[in-house]
PAZAPA-4460 file (N, C-alpha, C; in steps of 0.05 Angstrom, whole numbers, plus 32768, in hexadecimal, padded with zeros to 4 digits):
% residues 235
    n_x    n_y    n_z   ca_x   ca_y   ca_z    c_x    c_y    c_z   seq   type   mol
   8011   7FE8   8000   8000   8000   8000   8012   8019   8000     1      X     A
   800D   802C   7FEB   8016   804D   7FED   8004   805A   7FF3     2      X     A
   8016   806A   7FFF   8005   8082   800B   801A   809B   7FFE     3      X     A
   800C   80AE   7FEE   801B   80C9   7FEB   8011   80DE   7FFE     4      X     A
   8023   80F5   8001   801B   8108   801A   8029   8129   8006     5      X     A
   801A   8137   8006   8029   8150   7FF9   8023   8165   8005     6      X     A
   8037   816C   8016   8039   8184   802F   8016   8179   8040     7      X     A
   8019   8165   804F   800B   8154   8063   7FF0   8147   8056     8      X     A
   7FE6   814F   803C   7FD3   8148   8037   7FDA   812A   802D     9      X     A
   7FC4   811F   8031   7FC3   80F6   8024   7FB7   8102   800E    10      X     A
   7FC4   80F7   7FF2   7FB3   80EE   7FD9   7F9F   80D9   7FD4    11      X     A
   7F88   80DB   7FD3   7F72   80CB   7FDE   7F7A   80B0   7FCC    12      X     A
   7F83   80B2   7FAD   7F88   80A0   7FA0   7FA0   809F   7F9E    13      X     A
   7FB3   808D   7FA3   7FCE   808B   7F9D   7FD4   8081   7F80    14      X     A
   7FE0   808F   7F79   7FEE   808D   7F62   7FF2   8076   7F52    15      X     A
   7FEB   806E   7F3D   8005   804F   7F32   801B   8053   7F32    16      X     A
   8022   8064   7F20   8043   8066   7F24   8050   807E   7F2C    17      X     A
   8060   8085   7F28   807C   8098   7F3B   8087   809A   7F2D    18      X     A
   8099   80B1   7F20   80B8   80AD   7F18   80C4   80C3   7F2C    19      X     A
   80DF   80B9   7F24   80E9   80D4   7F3F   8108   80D4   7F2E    20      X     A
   810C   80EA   7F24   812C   80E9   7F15   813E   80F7   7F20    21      X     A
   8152   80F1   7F24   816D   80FB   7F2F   817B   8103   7F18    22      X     A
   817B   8121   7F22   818A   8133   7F02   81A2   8136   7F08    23      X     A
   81B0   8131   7EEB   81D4   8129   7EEC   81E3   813E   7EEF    24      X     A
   81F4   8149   7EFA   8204   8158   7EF8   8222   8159   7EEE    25      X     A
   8227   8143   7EE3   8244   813E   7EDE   824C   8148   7EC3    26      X     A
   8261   8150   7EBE   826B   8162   7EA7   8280   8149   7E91    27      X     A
   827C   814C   7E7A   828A   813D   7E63   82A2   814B   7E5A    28      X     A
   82B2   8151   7E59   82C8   8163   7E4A   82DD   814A   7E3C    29      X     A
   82EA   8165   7E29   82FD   8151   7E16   8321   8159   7E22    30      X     A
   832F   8151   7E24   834A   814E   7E38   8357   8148   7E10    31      X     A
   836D   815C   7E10   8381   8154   7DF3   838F   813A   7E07    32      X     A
   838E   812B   7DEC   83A1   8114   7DEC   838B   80F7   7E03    33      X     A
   8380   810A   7E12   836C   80F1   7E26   8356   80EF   7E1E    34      X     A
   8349   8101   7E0F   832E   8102   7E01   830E   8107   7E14    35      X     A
   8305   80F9   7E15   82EB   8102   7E27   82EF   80F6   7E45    36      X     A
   82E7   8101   7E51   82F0   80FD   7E72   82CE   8105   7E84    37      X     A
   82C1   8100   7E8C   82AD   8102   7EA5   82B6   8116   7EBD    38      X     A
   82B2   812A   7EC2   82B2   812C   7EE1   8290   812B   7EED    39      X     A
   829B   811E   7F07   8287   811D   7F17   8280   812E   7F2A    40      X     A
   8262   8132   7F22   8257   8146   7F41   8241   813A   7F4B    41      X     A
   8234   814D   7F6B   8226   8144   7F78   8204   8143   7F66    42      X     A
   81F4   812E   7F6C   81DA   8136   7F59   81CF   8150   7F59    43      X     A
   81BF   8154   7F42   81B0   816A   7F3F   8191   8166   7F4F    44      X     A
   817E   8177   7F56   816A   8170   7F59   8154   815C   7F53    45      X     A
   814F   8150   7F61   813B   8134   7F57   8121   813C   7F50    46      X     A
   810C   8133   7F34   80F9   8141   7F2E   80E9   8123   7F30    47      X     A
   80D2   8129   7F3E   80B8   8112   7F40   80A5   811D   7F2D    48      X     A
   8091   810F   7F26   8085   810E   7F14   806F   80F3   7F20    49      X     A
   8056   80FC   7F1C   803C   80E6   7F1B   8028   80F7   7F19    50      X     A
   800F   80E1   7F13   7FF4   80E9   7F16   7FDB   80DC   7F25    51      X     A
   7FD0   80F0   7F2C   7FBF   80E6   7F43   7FA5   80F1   7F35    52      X     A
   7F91   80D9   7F3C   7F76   80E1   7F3E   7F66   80F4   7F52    53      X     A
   7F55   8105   7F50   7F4A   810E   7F65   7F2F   8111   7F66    54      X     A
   7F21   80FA   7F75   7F02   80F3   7F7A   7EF6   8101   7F7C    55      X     A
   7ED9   8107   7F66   7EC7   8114   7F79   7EB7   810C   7F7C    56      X     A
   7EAD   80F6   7F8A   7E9F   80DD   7F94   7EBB   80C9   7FAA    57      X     A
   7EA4   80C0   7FBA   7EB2   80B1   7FD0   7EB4   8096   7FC7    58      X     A
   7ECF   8090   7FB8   7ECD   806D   7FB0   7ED6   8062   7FC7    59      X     A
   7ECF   8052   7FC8   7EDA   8039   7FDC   7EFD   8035   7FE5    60      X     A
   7F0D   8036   7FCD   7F22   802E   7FCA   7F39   8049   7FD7    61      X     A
   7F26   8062   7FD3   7F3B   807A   7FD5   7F3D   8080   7FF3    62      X     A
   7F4F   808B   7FFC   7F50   8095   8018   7F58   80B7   8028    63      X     A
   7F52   80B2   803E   7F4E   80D0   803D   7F53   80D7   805F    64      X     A
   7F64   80E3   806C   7F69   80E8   8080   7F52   80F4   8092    65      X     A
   7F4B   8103   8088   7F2B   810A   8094   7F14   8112   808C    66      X     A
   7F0C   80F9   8084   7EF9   80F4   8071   7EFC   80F9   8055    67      X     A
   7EE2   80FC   8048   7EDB   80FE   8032   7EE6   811A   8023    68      X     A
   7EF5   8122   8013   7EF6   8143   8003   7EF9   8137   7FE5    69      X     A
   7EE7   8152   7FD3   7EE2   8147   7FB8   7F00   8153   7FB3    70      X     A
   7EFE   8154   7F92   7F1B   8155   7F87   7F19   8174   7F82    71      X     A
   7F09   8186   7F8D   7F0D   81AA   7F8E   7F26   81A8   7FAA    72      X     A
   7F18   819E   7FBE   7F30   819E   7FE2   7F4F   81A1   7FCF    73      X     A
   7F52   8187   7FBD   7F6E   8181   7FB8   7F77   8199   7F9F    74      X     A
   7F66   81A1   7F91   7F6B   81AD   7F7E   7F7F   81CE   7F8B    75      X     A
   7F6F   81D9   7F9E   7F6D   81EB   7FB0   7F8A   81E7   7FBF    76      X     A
   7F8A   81D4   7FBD   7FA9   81D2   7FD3   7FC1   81CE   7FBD    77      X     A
   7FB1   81CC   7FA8   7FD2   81C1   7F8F   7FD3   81E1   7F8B    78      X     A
   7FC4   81EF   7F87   7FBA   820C   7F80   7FD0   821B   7F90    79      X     A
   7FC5   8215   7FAC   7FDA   8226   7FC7   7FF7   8225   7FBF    80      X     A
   7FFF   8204   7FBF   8016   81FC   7FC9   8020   820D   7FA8    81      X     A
   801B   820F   7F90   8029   8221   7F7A   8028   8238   7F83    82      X     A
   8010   824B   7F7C   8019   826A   7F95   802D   8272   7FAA    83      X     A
   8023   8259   7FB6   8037   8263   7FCF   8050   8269   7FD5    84      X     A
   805D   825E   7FBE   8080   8262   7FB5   808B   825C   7FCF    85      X     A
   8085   8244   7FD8   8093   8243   7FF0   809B   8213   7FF1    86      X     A
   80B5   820F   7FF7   80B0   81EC   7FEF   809E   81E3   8013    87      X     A
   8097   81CE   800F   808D   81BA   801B   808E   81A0   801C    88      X     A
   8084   8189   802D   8094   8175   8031   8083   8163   801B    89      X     A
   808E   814A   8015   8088   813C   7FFD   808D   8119   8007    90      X     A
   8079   8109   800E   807B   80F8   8018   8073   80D7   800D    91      X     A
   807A   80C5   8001   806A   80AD   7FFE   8070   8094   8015    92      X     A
   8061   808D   8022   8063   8071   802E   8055   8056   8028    93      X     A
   806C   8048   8020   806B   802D   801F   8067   8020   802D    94      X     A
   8052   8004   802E   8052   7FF2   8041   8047   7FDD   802F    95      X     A
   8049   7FCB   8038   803B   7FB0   8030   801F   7FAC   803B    96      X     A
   8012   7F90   8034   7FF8   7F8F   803F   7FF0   7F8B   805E    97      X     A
   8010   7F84   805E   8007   7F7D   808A   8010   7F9C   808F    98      X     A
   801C   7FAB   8089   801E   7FC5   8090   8044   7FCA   8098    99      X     A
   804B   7FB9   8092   806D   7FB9   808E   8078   7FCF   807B   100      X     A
   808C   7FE1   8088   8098   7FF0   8075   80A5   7FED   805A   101      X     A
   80A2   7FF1   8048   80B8   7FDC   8039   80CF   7FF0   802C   102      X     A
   80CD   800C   802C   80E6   8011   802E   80ED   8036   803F   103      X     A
   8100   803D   8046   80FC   8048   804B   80F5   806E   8048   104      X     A
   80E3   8079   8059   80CF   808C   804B   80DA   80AB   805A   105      X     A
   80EF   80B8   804C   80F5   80D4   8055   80E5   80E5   804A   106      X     A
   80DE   80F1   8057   80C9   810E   8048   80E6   8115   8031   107      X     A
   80D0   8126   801E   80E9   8132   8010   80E4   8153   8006   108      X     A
   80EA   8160   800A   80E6   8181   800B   80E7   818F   7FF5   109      X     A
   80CE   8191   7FE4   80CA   8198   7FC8   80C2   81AE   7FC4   110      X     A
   80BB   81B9   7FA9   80A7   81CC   7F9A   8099   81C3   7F8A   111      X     A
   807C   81C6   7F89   8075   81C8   7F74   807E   81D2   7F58   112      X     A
   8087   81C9   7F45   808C   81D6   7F2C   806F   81D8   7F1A   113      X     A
   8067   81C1   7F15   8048   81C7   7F04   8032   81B2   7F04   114      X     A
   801D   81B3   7EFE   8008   81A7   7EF8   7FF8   81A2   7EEA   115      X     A
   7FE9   8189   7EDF   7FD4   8190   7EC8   7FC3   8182   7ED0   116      X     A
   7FAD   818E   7ECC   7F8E   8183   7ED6   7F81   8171   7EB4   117      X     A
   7F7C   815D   7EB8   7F66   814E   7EA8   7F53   814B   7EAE   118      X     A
   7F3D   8150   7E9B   7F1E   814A   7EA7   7F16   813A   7E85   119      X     A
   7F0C   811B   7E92   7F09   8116   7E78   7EEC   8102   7E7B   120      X     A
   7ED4   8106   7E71   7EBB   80FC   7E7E   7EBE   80DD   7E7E   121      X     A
   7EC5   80D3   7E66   7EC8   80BE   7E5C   7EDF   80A4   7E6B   122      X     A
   7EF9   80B6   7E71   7F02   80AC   7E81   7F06   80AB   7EA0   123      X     A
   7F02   80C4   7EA7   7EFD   80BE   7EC3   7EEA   80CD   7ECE   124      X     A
   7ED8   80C9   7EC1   7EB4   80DB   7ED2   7EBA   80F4   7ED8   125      X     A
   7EB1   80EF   7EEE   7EB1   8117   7EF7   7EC3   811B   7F08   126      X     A
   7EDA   8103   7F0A   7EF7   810E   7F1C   7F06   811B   7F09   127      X     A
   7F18   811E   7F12   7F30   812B   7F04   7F49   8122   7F07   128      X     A
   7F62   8124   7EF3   7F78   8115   7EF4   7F88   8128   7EF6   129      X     A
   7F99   812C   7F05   7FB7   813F   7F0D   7FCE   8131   7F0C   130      X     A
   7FDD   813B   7EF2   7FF7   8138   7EEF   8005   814D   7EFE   131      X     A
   801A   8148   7F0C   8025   8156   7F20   8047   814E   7F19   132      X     A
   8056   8169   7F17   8076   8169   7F18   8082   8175   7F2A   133      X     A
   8093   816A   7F44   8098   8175   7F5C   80B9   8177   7F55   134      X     A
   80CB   8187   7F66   80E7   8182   7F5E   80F0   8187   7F7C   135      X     A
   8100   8180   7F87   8116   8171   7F96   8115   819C   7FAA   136      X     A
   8125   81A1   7FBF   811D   81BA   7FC7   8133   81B6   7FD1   137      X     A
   8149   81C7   7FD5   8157   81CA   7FE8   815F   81ED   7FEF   138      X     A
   8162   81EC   800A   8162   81FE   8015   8181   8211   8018   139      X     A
   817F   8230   800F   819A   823A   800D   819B   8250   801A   140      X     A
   81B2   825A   8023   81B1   827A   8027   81C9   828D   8016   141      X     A
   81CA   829A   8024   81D7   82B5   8010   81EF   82C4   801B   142      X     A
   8208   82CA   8012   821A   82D5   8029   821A   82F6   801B   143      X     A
   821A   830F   802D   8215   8320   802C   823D   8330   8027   144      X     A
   8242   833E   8015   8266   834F   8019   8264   8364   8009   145      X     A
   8270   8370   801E   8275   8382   800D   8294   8394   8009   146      X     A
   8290   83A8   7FF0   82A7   83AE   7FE5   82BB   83CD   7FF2   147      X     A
   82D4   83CF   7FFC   82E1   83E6   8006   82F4   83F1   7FF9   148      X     A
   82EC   83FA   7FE6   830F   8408   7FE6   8319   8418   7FF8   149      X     A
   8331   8415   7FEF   834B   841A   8002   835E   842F   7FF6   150      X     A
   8363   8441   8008   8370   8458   7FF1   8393   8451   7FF2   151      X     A
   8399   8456   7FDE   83B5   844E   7FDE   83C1   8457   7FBB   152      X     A
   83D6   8450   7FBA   83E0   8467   7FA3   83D6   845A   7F88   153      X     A
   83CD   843B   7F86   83B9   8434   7F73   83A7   8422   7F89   154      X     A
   838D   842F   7F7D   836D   842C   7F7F   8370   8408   7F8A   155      X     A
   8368   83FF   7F9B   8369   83D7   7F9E   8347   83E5   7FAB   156      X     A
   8339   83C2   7FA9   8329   83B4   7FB9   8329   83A4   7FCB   157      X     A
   8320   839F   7FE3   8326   8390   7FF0   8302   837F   7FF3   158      X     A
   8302   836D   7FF5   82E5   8357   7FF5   82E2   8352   801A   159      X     A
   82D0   8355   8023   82D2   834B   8043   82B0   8338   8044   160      X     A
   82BA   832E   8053   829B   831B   8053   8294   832A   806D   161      X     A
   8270   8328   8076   826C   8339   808B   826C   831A   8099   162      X     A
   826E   8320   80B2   826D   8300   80C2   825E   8307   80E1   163      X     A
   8251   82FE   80EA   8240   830B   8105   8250   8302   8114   164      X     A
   8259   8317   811D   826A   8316   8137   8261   8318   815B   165      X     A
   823E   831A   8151   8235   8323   816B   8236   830A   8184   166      X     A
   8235   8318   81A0   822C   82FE   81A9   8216   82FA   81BB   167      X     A
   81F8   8300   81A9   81EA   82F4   81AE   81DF   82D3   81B3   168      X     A
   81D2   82CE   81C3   81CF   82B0   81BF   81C0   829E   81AC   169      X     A
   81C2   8287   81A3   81BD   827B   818B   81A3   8274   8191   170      X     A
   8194   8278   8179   8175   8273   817C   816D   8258   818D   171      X     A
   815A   824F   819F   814F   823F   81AE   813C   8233   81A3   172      X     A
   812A   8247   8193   8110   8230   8194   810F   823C   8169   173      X     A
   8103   822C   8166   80FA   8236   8149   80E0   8224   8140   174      X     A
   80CC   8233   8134   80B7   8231   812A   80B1   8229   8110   175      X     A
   80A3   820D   810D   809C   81F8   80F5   808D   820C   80DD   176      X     A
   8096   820B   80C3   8085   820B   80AF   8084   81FF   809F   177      X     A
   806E   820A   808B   8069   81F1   8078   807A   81E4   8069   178      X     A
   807B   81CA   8068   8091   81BA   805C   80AB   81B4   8064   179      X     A
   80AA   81BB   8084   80C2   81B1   808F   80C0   8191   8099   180      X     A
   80D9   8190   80A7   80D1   8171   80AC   80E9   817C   80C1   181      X     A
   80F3   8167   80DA   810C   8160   80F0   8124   8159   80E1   182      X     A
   8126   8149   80CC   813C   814C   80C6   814B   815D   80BA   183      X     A
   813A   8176   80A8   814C   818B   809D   814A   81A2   80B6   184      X     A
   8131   81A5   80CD   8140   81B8   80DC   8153   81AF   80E3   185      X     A
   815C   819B   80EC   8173   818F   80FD   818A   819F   80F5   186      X     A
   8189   8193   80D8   8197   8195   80C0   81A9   81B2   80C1   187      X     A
   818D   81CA   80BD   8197   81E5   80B6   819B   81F2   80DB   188      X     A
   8189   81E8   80EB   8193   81F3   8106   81A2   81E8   8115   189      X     A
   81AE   81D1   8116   81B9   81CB   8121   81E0   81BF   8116   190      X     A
   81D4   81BA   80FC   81EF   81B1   80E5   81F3   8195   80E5   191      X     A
   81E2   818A   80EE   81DE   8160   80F3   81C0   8161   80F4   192      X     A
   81B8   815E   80D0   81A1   814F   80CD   8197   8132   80E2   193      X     A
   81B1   8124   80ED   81A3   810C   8102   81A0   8113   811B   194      X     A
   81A2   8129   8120   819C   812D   813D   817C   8140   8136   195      X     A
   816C   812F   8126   814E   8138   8127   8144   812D   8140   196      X     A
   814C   8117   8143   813D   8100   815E   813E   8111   8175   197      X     A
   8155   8123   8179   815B   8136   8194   813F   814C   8191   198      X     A
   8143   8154   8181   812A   816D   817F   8108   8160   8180   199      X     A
   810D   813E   817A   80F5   813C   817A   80E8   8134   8195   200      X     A
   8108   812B   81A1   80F9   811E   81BE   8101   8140   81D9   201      X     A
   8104   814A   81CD   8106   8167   81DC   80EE   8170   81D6   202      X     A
   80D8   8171   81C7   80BE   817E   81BB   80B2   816A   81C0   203      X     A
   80AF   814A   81C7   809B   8136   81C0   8084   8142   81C6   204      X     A
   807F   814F   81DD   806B   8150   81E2   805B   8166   81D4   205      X     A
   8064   816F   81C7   8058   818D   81B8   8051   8180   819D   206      X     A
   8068   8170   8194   8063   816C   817B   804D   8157   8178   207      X     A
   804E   813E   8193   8033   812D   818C   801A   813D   8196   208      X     A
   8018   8153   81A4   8005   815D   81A5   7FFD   816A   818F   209      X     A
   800A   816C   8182   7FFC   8185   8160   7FF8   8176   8141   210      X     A
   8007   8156   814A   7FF9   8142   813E   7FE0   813C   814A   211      X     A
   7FD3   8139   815D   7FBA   8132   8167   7FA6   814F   8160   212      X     A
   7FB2   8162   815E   7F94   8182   8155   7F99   817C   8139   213      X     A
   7FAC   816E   8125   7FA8   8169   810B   7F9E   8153   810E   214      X     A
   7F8D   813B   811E   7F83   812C   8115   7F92   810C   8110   215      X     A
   7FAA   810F   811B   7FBF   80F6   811B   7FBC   80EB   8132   216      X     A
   7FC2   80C5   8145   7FC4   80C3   814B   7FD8   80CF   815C   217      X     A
   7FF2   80CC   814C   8009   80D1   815C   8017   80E0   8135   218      X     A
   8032   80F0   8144   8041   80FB   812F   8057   80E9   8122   219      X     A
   8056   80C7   8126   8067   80B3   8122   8088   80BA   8119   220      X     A
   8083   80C6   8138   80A9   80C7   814B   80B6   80E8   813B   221      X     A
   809B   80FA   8136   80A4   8110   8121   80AA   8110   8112   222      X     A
   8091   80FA   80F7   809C   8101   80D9   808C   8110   80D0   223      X     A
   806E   811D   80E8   805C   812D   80E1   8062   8143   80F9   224      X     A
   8063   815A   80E2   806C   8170   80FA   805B   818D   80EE   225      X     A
   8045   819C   80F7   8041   81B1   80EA   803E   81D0   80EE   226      X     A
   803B   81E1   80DA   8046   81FA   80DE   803B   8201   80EC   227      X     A
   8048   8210   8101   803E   8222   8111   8047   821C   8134   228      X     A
   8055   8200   8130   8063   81F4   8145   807C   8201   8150   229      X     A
   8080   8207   8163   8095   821A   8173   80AA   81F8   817C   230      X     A
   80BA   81F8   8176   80CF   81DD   8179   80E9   81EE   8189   231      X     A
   80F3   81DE   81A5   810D   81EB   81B1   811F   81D8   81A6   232      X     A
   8135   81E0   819C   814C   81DE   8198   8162   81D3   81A2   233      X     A
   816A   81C3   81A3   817F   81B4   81BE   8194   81C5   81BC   234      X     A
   81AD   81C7   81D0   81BD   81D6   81CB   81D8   81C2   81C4   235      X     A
***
């Protein structure tokens, strides 16, 4: 059994198939006398790709976190998540029929790139079919310098990076948004994506509580975490 999840929502119908491509980065050049040579780099962004049905009738087969929503609910949220120019988390879980994992399931932190809606009577009644292209998200920042000249008998530049020198103390708590997950705060606040487990059993109790007002049993060990959650920080 699959289950897809796109920034927390369940796709009522899971998909047939998936692709998910890992874009190449490696360069070809020609070397005199050695001829063509490879260099290697790290991958480029991974682009998924599928299509999903979206019910507007309650079949038997489809499922739905809380309850019943026709295929406008989902339409409305593919709608958001492009506007919003902002990534979110991107999830499928696998299991078998006794409910065994069968491999394993990291959120993965995307954008929407695009969508196409089908409405076709003949083939699928009065649902609708969404082709959907998500691409891979990673998170960057920016280093700020600036330029001094220096007077002297010819004109030079000198480059300085600004660097915060203050000593204020390092942020404590930081607040969930959409499409995060524990392992990339870890990641960007702390600099060890594996020390998510620390932040999650420092919050357990915040975080399984805000899985239970969304309607979850439990947040299963914080792979469900959502915005608006105030999380402390280990030191």
């Amino acid at each position: 059994m699959y289950q897809f999840y796109m920034d927390g929502v369940l796709l009522p119908v899971t998909p047939s198939s998936l692709t998910i491509k890992v874009a190449n980065q490696n360069k070809t050049v020609t070397l005199i006398n050695e001829g063509e040579i490879n260099i290697l780099k790290l991958p480029g962004l991974s682009k998924i790709s599928f299509s999903a049905l979206l019910p507007n009738q309650p079949y038997s087969f489809a499922q739905y976190d809380g309850g019943y929503q026709g295929a406008q609910y989902f339409l409305s949220k593919l709608e958001a998540l492009k506007t919003g120019c902002a990534p979110f988390s991107f999830e499928v879980i696998r299991t078998n029929d006794s409910g065994t994992v069968l491999m394993d399931s990291q959120p993965m932190t995307v954008s929407l790139e695009e969508y196409q809606l089908d409405e076709d009577a003949e083939e699928y009644g009065t649902d609708v079919m969404a082709k959907i292209e998500l691409k891979q998200y990673r998170p960057y920042g920016t280093k700020t310098i600036t330029f001094q000249k220096t007077e002297t008998a010819a004109t030079t530049a000198t480059v300085t990076e600004k660097r915060d020198t203050s000593t204020k103390p390092k942020e404590t708590t930081y607040t969930v948004v959409s499409g995060d997950n524990l392992w990339d705060i870890a990641r960007i606040k702390l600099g060890d994506g594996s020390r998510s487990s620390e932040i999650y059993e420092l919050n357990k109790d915040t975080i399984e509580a805000a899985a239970k007002k969304y309607g979850r049993a439990s947040s299963s060990n914080g792979w469900w975490i959502y915005p608006g959650t105030v999380l402390r920080l280990p030191s």
